[in-house]
Every structure is written in structure tokens, then in C-alpha cells.
C-alpha positions in Angstrom: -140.6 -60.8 139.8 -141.1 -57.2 139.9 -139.3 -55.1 137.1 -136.8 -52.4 138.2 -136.7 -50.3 135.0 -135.0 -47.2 136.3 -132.0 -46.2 133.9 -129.3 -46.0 136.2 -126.7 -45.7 133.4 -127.6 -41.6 133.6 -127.5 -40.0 136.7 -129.7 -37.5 135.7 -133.0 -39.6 134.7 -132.3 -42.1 137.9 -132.4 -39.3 140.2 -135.0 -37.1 139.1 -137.8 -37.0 141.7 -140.6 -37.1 138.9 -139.1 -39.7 136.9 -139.0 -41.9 140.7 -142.8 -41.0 141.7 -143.8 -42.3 138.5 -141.4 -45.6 139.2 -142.9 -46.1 142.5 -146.3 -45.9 141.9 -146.2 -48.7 139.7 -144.7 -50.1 142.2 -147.8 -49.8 144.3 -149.7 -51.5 141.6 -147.5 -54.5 141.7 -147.7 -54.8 145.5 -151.8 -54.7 145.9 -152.2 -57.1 143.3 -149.8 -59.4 144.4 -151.1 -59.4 148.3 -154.4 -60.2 146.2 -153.1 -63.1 144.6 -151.5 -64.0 148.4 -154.8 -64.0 150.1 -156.4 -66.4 148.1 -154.6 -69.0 149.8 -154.7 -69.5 153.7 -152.0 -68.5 155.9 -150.4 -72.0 155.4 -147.3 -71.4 158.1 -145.9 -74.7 157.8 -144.8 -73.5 154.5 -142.3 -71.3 157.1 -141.4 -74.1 159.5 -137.9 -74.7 159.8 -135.8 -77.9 159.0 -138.1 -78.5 156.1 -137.9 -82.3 156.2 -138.9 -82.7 152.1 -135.8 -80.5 151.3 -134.0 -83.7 153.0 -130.1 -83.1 153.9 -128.3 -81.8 151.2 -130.5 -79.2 150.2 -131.0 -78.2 153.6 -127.9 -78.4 154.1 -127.0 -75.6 151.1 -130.1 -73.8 152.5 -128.6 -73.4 155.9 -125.3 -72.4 154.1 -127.0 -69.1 153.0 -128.5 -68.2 156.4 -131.7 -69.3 156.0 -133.9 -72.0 159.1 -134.2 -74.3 156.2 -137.9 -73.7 155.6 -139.7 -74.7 152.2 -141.0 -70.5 151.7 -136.6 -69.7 151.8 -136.4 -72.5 149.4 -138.4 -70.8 147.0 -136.6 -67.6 147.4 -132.9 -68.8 147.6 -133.7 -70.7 144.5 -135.4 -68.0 142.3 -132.4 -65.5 143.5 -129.8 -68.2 142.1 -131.8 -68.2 139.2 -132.3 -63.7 139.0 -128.2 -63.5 140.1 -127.0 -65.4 137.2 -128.6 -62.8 135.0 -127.3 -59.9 136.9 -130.6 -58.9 138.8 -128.4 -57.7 141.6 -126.2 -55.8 140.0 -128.5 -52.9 139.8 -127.2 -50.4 142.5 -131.1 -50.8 144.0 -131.4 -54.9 144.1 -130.6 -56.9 147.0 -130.9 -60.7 147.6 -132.8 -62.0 150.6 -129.9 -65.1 150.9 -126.3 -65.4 150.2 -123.9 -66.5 148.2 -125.3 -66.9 144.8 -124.0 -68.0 142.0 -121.9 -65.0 139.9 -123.6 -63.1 137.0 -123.0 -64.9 133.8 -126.3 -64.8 131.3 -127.3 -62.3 129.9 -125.7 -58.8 128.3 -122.0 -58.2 129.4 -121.4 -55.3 127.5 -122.7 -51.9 126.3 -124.5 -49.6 128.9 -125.7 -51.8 131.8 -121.9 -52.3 132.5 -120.3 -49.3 131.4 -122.1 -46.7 132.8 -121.7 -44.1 135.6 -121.7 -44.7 139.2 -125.1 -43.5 140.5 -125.1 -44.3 144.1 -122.2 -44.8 146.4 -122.1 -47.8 148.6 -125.0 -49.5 150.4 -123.9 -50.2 154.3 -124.7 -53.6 155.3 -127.2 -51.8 158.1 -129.3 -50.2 155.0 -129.5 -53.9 153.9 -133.2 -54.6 155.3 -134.9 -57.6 153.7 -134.5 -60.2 157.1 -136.5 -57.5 159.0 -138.9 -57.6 155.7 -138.8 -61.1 155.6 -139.9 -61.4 159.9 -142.8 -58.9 159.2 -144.0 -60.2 156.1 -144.5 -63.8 157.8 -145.4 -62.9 161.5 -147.5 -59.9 160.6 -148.5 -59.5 157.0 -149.7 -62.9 156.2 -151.6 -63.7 159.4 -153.7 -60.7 158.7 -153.9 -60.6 155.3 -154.8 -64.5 154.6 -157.7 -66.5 156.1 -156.0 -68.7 159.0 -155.4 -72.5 158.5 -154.1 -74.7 155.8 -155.3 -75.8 152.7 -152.6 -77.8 151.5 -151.5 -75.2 148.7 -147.8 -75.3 150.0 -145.7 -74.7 146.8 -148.5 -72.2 145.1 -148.1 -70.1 148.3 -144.2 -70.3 148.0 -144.5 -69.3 144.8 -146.1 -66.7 145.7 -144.4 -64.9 148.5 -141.5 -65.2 146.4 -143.0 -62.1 144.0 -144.7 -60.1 146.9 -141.6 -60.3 149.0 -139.5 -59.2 145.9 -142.0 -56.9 145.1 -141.8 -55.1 148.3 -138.1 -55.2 148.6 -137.6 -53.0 145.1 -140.1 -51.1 146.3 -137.9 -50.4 149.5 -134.6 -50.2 147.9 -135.8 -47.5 145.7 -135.7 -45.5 148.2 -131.8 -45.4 147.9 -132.3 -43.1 144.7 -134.5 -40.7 147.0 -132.0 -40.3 149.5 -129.2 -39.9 146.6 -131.3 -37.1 145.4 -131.7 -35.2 148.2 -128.4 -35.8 149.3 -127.5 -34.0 146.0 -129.8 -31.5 146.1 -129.0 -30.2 149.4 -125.9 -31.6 149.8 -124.7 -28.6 152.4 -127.7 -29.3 154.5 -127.4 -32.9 154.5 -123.6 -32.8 154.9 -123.8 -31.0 158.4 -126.0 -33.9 159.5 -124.2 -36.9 158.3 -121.2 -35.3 160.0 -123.1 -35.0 163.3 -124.2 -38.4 162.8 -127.9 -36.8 163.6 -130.3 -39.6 162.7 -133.1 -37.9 163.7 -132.2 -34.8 161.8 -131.8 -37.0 158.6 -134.9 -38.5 159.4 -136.8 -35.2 159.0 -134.9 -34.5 156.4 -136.2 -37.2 154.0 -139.6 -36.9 155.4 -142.4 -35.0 154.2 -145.2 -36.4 156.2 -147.9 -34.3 153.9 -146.9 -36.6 150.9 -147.0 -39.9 152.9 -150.3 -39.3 154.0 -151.3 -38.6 150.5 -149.4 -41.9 149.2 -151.2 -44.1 151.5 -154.9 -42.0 150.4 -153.6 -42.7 147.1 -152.8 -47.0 147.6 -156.3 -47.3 149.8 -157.9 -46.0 146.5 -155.7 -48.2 144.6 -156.9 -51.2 146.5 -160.5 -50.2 146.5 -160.0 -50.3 143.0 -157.9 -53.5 142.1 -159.8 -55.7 144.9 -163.6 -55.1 144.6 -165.4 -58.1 143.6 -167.6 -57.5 140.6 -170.3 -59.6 139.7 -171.0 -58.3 136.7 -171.4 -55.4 134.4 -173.6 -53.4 132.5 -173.2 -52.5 128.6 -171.2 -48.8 129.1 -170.3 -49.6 132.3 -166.9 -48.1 133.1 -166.8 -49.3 136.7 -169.3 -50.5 139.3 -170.2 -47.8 142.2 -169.2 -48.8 145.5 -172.1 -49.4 147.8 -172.7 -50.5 150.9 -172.9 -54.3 149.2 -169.9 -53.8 147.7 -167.0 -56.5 148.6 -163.3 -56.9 148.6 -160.5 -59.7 148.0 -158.3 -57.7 150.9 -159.2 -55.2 153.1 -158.1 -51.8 151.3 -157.5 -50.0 154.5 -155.2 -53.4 155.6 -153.3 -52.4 152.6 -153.1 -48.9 153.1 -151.6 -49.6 156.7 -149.1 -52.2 155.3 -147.4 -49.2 153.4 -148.1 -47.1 156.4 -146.3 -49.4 159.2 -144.2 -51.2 157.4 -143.1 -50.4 153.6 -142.8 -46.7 154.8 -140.5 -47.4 157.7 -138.4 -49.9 156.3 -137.6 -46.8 153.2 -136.5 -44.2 155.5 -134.6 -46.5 157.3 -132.7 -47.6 154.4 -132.4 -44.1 153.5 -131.0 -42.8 156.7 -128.6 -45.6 157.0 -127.3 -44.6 153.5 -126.6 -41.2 154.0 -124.8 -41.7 156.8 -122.5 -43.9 155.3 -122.8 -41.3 152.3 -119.5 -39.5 153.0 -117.2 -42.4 153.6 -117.0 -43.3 149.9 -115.6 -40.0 148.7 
């Protein structure tokens, strides 16, 4: 499960632009090591294989219930989210479950300033809500050329597994929402005139600064060169091992790097966009 610290009981701190570089590139961190841990297993797609015949009728059954094609890898999710949602993971404004319903929020604090706080964002349209698309790409894209193809029998480790990339990736995403509040904020005149034009491509450049993006992906290739290298060993002083043309990976650093590029990236802005074009309706 990947953390969402953001304070969104002050305005002020959520939305601050520094305060959500800093959250996102720890983000990153969390994402590259957990496709790591994911590629040590094979593909294993039977682990998405609908009408999971183990689950047998009544859990598929409840499965099915939430939207899901009744394959173990959902089973995984839809139960850690019943688990998350009785401790109010979605109820932060920037958490959204990959299955529904779930049971109500009961555990955990029900008082003080998690509950009483401020509205930070206004509401999330259900087109802004991206994790099936996530889910499809992750699966059909992601995995196949991340992980060595075949099985290898690791079914409920690899569950396991894609349970905390997929979650991983999905804060990641969803942060985005306090971007687009920000700007929205910032330049709220600007941003008005398109939302009122219903411009999508005009919104689109104007959360985009395609100087930074580049420099986030330079920044997550590095990461990965980093966090994947196999080393050997070390010498005494050593801080880290100079890449060479021996040097060897868990993942392909540059596969990462085009994960956030083609995928992560996209899926953002389009939550973004969708947002802020529903931004006005609330008020």
C-alpha cells in the first residue's frame, strides 16, 4: 500500500506546488521498486483469467457484484480495498477504489482533523475516475513487457503484488487532482474562460509544461538505473558501483522511464482535464 501523506486538512500546504513535487517524487520511488519486486515473477496471466474457478460461486459471485470478470488478480484487490475502506483510505479527496461497493468506513479515527477539516477539492467526475483504463494497461501492456513470459506457478505472490504497484500508480495519478486544483487557483481567470468553452485542448496545454515532463522522466530513468542495478559486491568506501558496460539490471530503466512517459503521464492530465471541467459545476 502506498502512503498518501499530503495534509489535506489545510488548503494551503495540499496545494502548494513544492510541497506536491516533493510528494510525487516519492512517489516515483515507490513505483520503480515495486515494478522490481513485479518482475521477479513471470508474467503468470492466468492469475487475470476470468471466472476464477478456485474463488468457486459465492465469492465469484460477490466479485462479479463489484464489476470485476471474476479473476483471482481482482480478488486480491477487491479484498485489500474492503480491508483499506473500513479504515477510511478513500476518504482522502485523492483515493479511489478500483471495485465497488465496499464496506463503510468504520476503524480507525472519527474525529479531530481528518474529519473536520476544509474542503480542498471540489468533486471528482465519474470520467476523471481512471483506474479500469489503469487496470487494462497495467495487465495487457505493463506486465507482458516488464516480466519474463510464462508461468511459474507463483499465482498468489504475484497477486499480492500487483495489488501495491497498481495502488501505487493509482495515488500517483490521482495526485494529480491537487495540480489541477492549484492551477485552477492560481489562474483561475485563465482557466475559467476555458472550462466555460469546454476547450479540452486548451486545458490540456494549460496543465502541461512539456520541459518538466521530460525532465521527470530523465529524473525516474536515473532513479531506475539506481534502484535496479545488480551489484555483486562492494568495495570497503564504496559509495556506489560505476556503471559499466558489464553492468546489469532487474528492469529495464528506460522501460520504466517510458511507463511514466506513455502511460502514468497520460492518465494524470487526463484526470486533470476531466476535473476542471467539471470544476465550475460545484460552486
Amino acid at each position: 500500500m502506498s502512503a498518501n501523506t499530503a495534509d489535506f486538512c489545510n488548503a494551503q500546504t495540499a496545494l502548494d506546488l513544492d510541497t506536491i513535487r516533493t510528494s510525487l517524487r516519492r512517489m516515483e520511488d515507490s513505483i520503480i521498486f515495486s515494478l522490481i519486486e513485479r518482475s521477479q515473477y513471470k508474467a503468470n496471466l492466468a492469475v487475470y483469467n476470468p471466472d476464477c474457478s478456485q474463488l468457486g460461486p459465492f465469492k465469484l459471485h460477490q466479485l462479479k457484484s463489484a464489476g470485476s470478470n471474476g479473476c483471482l488478480g481482482d480478488w486480491f484487490i477487491y479484498q485489500t480495498e474492503c480491508l483499506h475502506s473500513q479504515v477510511r483510505r478513500y476518504q482522502h479527496p485523492t483515493e479511489f477504489s478500483f471495485f465497488d461497493p465496499l464496506p463503510e468506513p468504520t476503524l480507525g479515527s472519527t474525529s479531530g482533523a481528518r474529519t473536520d477539516r476544509e474542503r480542498i477539492l471540489h468533486e471528482v467526475p465519474k470520467a476523471a475516475q481512471v483506474n479500469q483504463q489503469l487496470l487494462d494497461i497495467y495487465r495487457s501492456k505493463v506486465v507482458p513487457a516488464l516480466c519474463e513470459d510464462g508461468d511459474d506457478g507463483n499465482h498468489g505472490s504475484t497477486a499480492v503484488q500487483d495489488v501495491h504497484v497498481l495502488q501505487t500508480i493509482s495515488t500517483r495519478i490521482y495526485y494529480g487532482l491537487f495540480v489541477a486544483e492549484s492551477k485552477f487557483r492560481t489562474e483561475t481567470e485563465k482557466a475559467t474562460a476555458l472550462i466555460k468553452a469546454r476547450d479540452r485542448d486548451g486545458l490540456m496545454a494549460f496543465i502541461t509544461k512539456t520541459d518538466v515532463e521530460l525532465k521527470n522522466i530523465q529524473r525516474v530513468i536515473l532513479k531506475a538505473r539506481t534502484f535496479a542495478q545488480n551489484i555483486a559486491g562492494g568495495e570497503e568506501g564504496q559509495l556506489a558501483p560505476a556503471p559499466s558496460k558489464d553492468t546489469t539490471y532487474k528492469i529495464n530503466p528506460e522501460f520504466v522511464g517510458a511507463v511514466f512517459r506513455d502511460y502514468i503521464m497520460p492518465l494524470t492530465k487526463e484526470v486533470e482535464v476531466e476535473y476542471l471541467l467539471e470544476r465550475l459545476s460545484s460552486q
